[in-house]
C-alpha positions in Angstrom: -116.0 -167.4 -11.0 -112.5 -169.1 -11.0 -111.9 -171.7 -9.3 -109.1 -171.5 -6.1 -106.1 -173.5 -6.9 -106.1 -176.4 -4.7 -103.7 -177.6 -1.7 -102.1 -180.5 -2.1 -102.6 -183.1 0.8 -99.0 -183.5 2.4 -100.2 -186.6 5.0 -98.4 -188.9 3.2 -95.1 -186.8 2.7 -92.6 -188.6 5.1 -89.5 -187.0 7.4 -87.2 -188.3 5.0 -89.1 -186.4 2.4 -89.7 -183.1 3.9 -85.7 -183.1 4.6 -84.9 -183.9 1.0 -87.4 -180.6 -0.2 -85.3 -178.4 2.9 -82.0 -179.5 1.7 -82.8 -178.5 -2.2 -84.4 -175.4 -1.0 -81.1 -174.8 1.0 -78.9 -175.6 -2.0 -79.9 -173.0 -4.5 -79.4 -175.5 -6.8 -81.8 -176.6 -9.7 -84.1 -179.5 -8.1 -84.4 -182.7 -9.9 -87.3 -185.1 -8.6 -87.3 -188.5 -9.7 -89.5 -191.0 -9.8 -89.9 -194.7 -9.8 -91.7 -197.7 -11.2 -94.0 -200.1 -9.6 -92.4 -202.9 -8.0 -89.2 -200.6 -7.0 -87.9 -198.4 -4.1 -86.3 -195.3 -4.1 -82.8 -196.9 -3.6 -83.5 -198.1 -7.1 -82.4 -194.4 -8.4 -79.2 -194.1 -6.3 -76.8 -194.2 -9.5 -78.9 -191.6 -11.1 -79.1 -189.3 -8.0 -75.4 -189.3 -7.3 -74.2 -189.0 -10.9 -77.2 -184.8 -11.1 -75.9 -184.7 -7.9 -72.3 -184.3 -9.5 -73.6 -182.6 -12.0 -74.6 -179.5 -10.1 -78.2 -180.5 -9.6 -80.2 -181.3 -5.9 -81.6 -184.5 -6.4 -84.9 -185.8 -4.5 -85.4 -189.6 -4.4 -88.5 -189.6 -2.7 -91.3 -193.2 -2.7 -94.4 -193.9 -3.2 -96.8 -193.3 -0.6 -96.1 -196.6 2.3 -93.0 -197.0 0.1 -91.3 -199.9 2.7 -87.9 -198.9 3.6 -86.1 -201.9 1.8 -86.2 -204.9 -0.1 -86.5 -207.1 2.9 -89.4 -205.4 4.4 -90.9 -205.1 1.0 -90.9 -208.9 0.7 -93.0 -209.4 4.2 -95.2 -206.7 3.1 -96.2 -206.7 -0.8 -100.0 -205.7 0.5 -98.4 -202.1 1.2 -98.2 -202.0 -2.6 -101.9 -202.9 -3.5 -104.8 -200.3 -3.7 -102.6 -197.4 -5.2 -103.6 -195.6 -8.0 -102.1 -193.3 -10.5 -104.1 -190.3 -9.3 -102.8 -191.3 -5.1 -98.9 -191.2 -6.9 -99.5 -187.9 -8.7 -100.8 -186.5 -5.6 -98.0 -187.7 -3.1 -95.4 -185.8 -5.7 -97.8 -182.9 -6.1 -97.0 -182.3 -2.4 -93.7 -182.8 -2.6 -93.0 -180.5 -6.2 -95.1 -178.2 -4.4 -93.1 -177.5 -1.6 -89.7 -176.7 -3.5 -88.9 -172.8 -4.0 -87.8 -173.5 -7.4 -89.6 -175.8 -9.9 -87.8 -178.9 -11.6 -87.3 -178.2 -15.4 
């Protein structure tokens, strides 16, 4: 028997997120999703973002799952950074990818 293909989870998917999915599926435009490295936020890709942005593409900047909102608040909270794995990061995009009309090359 073959398996169902799963859902992906969305709790972690934030407002900010959800709006970034709505405005590429508004855009018709090629989605680009990118990611970022332990130890940085999303504002971290801002250069890259702008420059596919000019380049015809909608880009999504979205965080990690907790991702603190800046640098500051990253600083009095570092704990919101523990206890993640790989798999709970591959997940929180899963939810996100999954929610775009057309899939990043």
């Amino acid at each position: 028997m073959a398996k169902a293909p799963s859902v992906p989870d969305d709790a972690t998917v934030t407002k900010e997120e959800r709006r970034q999915v709505t405005r590429a599926n508004k855009s018709g435009k090629t989605p680009v999703v990118f990611v970022h490295g332990l130890w940085l936020l999303p504002a971290s890709r801002d250069r890259w973002v702008k420059l596919f942005e000019r380049n015809g593409y909608c880009a999504l900047g979205p965080g990690w799952p907790d991702d603190p909102d800046s640098v500051t608040e990253a600083k009095a909270r570092p704990e919101v950074f523990a206890r993640k794995g790989i798999g709970d990061i591959a997940d929180h995009y899963e939810a996100i990818i999954s929610k775009l009309d057309t899939r990043p090359p």
